[in-house]
Each structure stands twice: as C-alpha cells, then as structure tokens.
Backbone as a chain_set.jsonl record, in Angstrom:
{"seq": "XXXXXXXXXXXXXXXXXXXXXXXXXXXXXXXXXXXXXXXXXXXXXXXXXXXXXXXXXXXXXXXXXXXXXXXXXXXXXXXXXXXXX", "coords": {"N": [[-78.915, 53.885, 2.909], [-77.774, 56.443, 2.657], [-75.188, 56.181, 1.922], [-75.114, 54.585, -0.01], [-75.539, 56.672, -1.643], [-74.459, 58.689, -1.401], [-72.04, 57.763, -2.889], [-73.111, 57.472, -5.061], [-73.095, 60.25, -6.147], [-75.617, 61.89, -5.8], [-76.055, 64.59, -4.099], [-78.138, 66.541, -3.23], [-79.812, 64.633, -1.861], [-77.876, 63.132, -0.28], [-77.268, 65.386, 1.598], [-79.921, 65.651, 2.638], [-80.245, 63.223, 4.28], [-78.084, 63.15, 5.507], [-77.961, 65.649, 7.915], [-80.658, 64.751, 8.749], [-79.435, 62.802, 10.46], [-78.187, 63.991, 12.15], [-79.502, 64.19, 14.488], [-79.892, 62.301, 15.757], [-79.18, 60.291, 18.369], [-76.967, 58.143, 19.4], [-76.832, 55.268, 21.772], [-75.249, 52.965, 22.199], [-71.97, 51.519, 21.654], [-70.836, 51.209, 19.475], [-72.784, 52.274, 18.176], [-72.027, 54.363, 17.706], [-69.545, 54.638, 16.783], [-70.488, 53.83, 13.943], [-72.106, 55.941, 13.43], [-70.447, 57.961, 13.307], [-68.415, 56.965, 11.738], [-69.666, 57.245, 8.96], [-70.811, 59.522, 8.789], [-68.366, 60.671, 8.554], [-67.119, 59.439, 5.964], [-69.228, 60.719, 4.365], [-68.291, 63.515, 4.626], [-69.246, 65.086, 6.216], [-67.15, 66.113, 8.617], [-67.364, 67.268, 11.395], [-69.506, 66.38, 12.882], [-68.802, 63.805, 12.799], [-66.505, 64.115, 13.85], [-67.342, 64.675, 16.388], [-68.573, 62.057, 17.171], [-66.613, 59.996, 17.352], [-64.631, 61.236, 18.562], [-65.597, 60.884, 20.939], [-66.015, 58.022, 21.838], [-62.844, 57.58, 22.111], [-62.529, 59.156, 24.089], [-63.453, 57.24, 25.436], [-61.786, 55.095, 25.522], [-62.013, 53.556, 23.874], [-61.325, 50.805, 22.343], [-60.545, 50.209, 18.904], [-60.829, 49.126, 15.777], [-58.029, 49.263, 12.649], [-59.57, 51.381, 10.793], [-60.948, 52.772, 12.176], [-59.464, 54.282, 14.001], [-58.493, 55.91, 11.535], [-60.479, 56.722, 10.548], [-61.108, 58.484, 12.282], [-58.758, 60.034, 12.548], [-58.962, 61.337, 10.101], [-61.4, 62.627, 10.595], [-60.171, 64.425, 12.915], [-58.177, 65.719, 11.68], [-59.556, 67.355, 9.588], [-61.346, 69.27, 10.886], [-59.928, 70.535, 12.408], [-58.107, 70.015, 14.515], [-55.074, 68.841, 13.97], [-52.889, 67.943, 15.733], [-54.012, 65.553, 17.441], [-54.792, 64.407, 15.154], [-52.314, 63.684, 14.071], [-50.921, 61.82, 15.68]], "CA": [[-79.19, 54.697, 1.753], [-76.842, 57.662, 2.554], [-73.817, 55.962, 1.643], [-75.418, 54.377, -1.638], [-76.324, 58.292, -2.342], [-73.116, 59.324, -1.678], [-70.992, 56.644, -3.995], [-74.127, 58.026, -6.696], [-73.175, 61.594, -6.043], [-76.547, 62.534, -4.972], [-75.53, 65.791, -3.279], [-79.205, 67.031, -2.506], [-79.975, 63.327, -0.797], [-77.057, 63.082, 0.609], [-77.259, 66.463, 2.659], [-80.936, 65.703, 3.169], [-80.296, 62.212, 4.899], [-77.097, 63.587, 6.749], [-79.25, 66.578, 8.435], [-81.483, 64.217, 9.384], [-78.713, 61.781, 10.927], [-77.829, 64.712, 13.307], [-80.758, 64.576, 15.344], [-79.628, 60.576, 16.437], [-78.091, 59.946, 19.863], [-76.692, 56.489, 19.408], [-76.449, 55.12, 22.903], [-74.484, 51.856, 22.359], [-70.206, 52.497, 21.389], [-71.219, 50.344, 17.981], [-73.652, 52.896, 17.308], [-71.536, 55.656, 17.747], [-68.462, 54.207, 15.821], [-70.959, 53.597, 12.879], [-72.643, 56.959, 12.968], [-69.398, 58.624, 13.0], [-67.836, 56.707, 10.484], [-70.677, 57.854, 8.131], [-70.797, 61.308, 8.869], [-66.832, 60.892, 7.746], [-67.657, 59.035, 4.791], [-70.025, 61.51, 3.221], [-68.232, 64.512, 4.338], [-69.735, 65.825, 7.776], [-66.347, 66.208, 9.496], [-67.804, 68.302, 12.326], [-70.321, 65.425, 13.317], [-67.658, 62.855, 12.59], [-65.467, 63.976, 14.929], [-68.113, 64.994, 17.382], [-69.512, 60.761, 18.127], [-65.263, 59.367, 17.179], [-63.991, 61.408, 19.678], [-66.219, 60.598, 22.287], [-65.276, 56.926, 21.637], [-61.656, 57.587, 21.697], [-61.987, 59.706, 25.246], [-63.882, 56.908, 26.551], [-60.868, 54.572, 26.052], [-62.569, 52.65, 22.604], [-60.195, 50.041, 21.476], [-61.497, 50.216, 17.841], [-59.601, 48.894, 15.202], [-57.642, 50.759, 12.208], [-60.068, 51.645, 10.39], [-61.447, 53.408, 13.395], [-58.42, 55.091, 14.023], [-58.191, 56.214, 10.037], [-61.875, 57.541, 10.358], [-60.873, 59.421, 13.742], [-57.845, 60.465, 12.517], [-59.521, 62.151, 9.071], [-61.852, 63.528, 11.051], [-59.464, 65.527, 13.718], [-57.929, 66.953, 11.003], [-60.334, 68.303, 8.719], [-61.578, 69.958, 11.99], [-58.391, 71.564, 12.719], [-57.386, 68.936, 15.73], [-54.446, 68.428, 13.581], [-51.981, 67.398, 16.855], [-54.767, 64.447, 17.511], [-54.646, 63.616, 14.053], [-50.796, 62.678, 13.545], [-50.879, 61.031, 17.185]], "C": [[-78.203, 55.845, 1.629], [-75.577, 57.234, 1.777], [-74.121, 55.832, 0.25], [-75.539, 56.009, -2.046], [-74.778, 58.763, -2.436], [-72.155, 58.797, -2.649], [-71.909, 57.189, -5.39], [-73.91, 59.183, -7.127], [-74.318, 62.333, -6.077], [-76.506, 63.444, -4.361], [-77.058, 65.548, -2.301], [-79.586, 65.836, -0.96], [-79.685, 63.027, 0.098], [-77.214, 63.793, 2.025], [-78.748, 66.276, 3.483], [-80.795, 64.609, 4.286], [-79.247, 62.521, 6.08], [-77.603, 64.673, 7.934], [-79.936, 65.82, 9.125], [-81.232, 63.497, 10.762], [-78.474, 62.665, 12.418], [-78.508, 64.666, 14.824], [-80.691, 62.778, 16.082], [-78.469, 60.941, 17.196], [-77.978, 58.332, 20.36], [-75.922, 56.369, 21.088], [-74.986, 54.266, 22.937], [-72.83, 52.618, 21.549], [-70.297, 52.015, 19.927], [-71.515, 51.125, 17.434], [-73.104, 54.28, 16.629], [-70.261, 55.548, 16.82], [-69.191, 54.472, 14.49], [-71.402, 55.093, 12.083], [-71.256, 57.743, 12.489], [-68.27, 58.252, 11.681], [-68.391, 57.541, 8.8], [-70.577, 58.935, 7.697], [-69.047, 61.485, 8.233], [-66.702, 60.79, 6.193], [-68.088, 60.392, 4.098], [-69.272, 63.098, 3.833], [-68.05, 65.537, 5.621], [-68.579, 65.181, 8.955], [-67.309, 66.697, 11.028], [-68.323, 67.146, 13.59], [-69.721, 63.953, 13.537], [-67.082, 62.716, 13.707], [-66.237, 63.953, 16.307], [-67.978, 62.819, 18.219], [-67.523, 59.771, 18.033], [-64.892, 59.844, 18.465], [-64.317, 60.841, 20.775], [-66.051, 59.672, 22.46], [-64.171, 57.057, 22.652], [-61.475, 58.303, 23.627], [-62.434, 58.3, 26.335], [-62.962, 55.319, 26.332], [-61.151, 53.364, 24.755], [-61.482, 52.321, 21.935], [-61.119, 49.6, 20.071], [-60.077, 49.546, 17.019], [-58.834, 49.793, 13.907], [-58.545, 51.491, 11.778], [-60.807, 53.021, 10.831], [-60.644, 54.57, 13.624], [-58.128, 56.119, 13.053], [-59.306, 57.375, 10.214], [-61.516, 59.052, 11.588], [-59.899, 60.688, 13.222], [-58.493, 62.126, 10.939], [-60.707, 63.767, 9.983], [-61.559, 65.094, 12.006], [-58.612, 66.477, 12.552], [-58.259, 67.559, 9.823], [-61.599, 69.342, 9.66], [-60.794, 70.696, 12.752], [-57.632, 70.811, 14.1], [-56.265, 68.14, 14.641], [-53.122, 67.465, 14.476], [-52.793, 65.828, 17.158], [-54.606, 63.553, 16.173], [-53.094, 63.064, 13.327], [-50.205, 61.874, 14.813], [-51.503, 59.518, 16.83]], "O": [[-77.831, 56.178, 0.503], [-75.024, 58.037, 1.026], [-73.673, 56.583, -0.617], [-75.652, 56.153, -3.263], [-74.149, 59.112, -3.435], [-71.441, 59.626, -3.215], [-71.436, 57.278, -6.523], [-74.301, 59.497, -8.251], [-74.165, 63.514, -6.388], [-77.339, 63.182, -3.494], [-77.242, 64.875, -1.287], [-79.62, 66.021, 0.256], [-80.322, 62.701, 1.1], [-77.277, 63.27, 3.137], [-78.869, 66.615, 4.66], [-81.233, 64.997, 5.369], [-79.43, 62.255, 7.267], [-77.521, 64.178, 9.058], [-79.944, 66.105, 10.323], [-81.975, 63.411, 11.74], [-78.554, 62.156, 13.536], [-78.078, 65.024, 15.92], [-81.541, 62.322, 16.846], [-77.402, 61.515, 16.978], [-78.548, 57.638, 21.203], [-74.957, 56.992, 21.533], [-73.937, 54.643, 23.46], [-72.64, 53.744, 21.09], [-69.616, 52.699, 19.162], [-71.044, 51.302, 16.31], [-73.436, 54.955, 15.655], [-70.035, 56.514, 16.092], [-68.645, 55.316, 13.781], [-71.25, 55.427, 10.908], [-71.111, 58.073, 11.312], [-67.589, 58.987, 10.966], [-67.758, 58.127, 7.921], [-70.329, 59.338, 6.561], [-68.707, 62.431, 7.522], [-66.335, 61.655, 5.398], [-67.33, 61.031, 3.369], [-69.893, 64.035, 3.333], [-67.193, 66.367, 5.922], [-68.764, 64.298, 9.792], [-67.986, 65.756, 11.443], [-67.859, 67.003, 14.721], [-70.158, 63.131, 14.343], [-67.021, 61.731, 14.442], [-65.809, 63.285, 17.248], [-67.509, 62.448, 19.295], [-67.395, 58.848, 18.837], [-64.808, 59.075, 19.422], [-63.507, 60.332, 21.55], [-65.715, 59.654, 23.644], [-64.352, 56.757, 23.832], [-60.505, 57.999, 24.322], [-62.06, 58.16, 27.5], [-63.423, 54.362, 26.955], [-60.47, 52.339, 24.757], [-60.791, 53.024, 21.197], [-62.111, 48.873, 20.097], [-58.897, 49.462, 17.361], [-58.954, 51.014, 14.014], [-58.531, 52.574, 12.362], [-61.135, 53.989, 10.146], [-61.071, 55.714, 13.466], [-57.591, 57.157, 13.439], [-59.123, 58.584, 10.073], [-61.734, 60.26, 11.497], [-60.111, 61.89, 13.38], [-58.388, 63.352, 10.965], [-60.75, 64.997, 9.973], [-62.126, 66.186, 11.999], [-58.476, 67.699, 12.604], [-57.472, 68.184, 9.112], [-62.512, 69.978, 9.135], [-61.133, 71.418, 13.69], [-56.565, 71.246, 14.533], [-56.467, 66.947, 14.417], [-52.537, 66.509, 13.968], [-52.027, 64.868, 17.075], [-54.365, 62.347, 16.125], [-52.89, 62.304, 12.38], [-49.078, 61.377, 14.809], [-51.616, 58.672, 17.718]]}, "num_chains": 1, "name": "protein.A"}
C-alpha cells in the first residue's frame, strides 16, 4: 500500500504508513533490501540508508538496482564519498 500511496501522492498516508514501517526489524537480508528500498522510494533517506548499509557492510552482493537504491540513499544523507564509490 505505501508505494501505491506514494505513486497517488497521498502525502498524509504515505508518512502515516512510513512511521509505522520504522518500528520493523527485518531479520532476513531480503527483508532488509526490501524495507530499505521502500523507505528510498517514498523518500525516508535516513531509514533507507540505515537497513542498505547494513547490507552493504555485511558483504550483500545485491544487484544494480541495489546499488542505485544504496547509492541514492548515501547521498541524500550526506555519505556522499560512499555514494560515487
């Protein structure tokens, strides 16, 4: 639903469902790719970078896409050196 909200421009929805998202501690590396993609998607750098990175330290051969999402995220978080690496 978040994403459909977000492609609708739903703001309120959006922020309400993302908020919510915060409070999930995706165990599996799937889960954590997905959440983080998301949180990129709609916006929530912060949170983005937070579950990507953690990936990325723990050696996550992802593919570009992955990389793209990672990469957006380090530098709209000011990890601009990560993000042209």
């Amino acid at each position: 639903q978040l994403v459909f909200y977000n492609y609708e421009k739903e703001e309120e929805k959006v922020n309400t469902l993302a908020k919510q998202l915060t409070h999930v501690y995706p165990i599996l590396s799937e889960q954590r790719y997905k959440l983080g993609a998301t949180f990129a998607l709609v916006g929530e750098f912060e949170w983005a970078f937070k579950w990507l990175y953690s990936l990325y330290k723990t050696g996550f051969q992802g593919d570009s896409t992955f990389l793209y999402w990672l990469a957006s995220a380090a530098y709209y978080t000011g990890h601009k050196t990560l993000a042209q690496t």
